[in-house]
C-alpha positions, 0 to 999 in steps of 0.5 A: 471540497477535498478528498484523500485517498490513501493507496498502500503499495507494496512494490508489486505490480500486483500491488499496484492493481488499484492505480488505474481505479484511482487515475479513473476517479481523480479524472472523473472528480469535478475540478473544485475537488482537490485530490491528494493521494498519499502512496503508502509503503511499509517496510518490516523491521525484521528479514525471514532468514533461510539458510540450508532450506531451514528458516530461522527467526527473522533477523532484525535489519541493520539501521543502514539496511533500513535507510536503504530500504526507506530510500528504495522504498521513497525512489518507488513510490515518487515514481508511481507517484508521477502518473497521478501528479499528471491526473491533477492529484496532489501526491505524497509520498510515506514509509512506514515501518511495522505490521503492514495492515496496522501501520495502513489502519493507522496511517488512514486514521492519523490523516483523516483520509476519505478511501482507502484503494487498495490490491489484494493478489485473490489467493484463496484455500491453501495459499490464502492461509500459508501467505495471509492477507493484508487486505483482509486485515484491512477489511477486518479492521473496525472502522468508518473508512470506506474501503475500495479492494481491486483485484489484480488480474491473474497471470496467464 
């Protein structure tokens, strides 16, 4: 029997609330369940330009910028990835590249994975609207995928 549990990242500790949930399942899944996790991050192609306290159009990033972005982004997630590796998962690593909660949805989809573990930062009113959520467009999305949301503890 095998599991695998897909964990968005977006290179925040507030992103990485749903580690410890996962750590704590893989510890408590028997031995003959195989675990793999794959830690995933998604890069946007387009930067939000501010100049003079006005913002612009985003602007496209160059292709260096993309690759150095992709390799940062790579470096993270092996990193994180560690810890879980010592938990007996298997871990891989993935970036992609669009709209955060789409490129979730379908990076799930295309590799079949059992849960989906991820953070939300539990914005509500004024910030939940100016900032959006990825995780409630994840939750929104229609789908068979369960989907485990962890709220990341507030800053004091």
């Amino acid at each position: 029997m095998s599991e695998k549990i897909l964990v968005p990242l977006d290179g925040s500790k507030v992103g990485e609330a749903a580690l410890p949930y996962v750590e704590d399942l893989v510890s408590k899944l028997s031995p003959e369940v195989k675990v793999e996790i794959i830690l995933l991050q998604v890069l946007s192609s387009t930067a939000p330009h501010v100049t003079g306290g006005y913002a612009i159009p985003e602007v496209e990033h160059t292709r260096e910028e993309m690759e150095l972005n992709k390799k940062k982004a790579e470096d993270y997630l092996n990193k994180v990835g560690v810890a879980l590796t010592g938990k007996g998962a298997t871990v891989t690593a993935k970036v992609a590249t669009g709209a955060a909660a789409d490129e979730i949805v379908k990076t799930a989809e295309e590799i079949k994975v059992n849960l989906i573990a991820m953070s939300t930062h539990g914005r509500s009113g004024l910030s939940r609207w100016a900032f959006g959520s990825v995780t409630e467009r994840v939750l929104r999305r229609e789908g068979t995928i369960p989907i485990t949301v962890v709220r990341a503890p507030k800053k004091d």
